[in-house]
C-alpha positions, 0 to 999 in steps of 0.5 A: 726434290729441289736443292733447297728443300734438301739443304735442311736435310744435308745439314741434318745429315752433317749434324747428326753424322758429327754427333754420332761420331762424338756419342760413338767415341764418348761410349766407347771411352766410357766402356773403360771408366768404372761405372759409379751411380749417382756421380753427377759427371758421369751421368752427365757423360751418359746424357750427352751420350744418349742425345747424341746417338738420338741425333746421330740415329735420325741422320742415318735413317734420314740417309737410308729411309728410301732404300731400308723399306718398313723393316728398317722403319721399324727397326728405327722407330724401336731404336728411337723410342729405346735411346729415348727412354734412357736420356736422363737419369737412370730410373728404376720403378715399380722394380724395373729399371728403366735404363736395362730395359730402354738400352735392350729396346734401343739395341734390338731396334738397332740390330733390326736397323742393322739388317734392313741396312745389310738388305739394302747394301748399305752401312754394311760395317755399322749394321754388322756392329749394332747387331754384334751389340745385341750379341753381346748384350744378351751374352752378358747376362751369362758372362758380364764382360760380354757388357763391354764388348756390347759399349765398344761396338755400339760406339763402334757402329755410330763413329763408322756411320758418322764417318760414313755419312759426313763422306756424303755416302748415299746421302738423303734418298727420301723417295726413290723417284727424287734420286739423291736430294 
């Protein structure tokens, strides 16, 4: 791949790195503020949150998608499809509520992202803290504090892989064959 045709890449790399960095840090503060429903700020913080993992979710699988197989395609896609789904206001119809069932979905895509990234030496501390998250997750049906180890680390788990990423670790590898773009 051609230095020019990787710097759209590298510059989504850099973007979404900073916004998994800000939406990890966001997340993790946001553990510790009492959760009010239908409080405009907060569920604004939440938004930004989201898009910024979202953002944060494509760089990383940007960086590692030549060396994470279909396994951690599939974790990713799933991750994608369950952070999408809870941006925006929390929903609950036809007695499901939307917001439980998209933040699970995103969490086990991520858990599953986790042990591709594990498999392929890569991202080791943020895949090991995406699948704490799905621990604690499930954990917090039975003990409901279990919900606030499950914020920390996911939040965690993107401010690692930001970091890891703005650093240019094992940056873009779309295609074995191309090396590093």
């Amino acid at each position: 791949m051609s230095a020019v045709a990787a710097e759209p890449l590298h510059r989504l790399v850099r973007v979404g790195a900073a916004a998994a960095i800000v939406g990890g840090g966001l997340r993790i503060a946001s553990t510790f503020i009492h959760y009010h429903p239908d409080t405009a700020w907060l569920e604004a913080l939440y938004g930004v949150i989201d898009v910024c993992f979202l953002v944060g979710l494509i760089a990383v699988y940007v960086s590692v998608a030549g060396r994470v197989g279909v396994f951690g395609l599939a974790g990713f896609l799933v991750a994608l499809a369950g952070v999408a789904s809870i941006v925006g206001p929390d929903a609950i119809a036809l007695g499901v509520d939307f917001y439980r069932a998209g933040a699970l979905v995103f969490v086990s895509g991520l858990a599953v992202l986790g042990v591709a990234l594990i498999r392929a030496g890569a991202m080791r501390v943020s895949a090991w803290l995406w699948i704490a998250t799905l621990g604690a997750a499930l954990a917090a049906r039975v003990a409901p504090e279990a919900f606030l180890v499950s914020g920390v680390c996911v939040g965690a788990g993107f401010v690692v892989a930001g970091l890891n990423l703005l650093r240019g670790s094992r940056l873009v590898q779309l295609n074995p064959r191309f090396g590093n773009a």
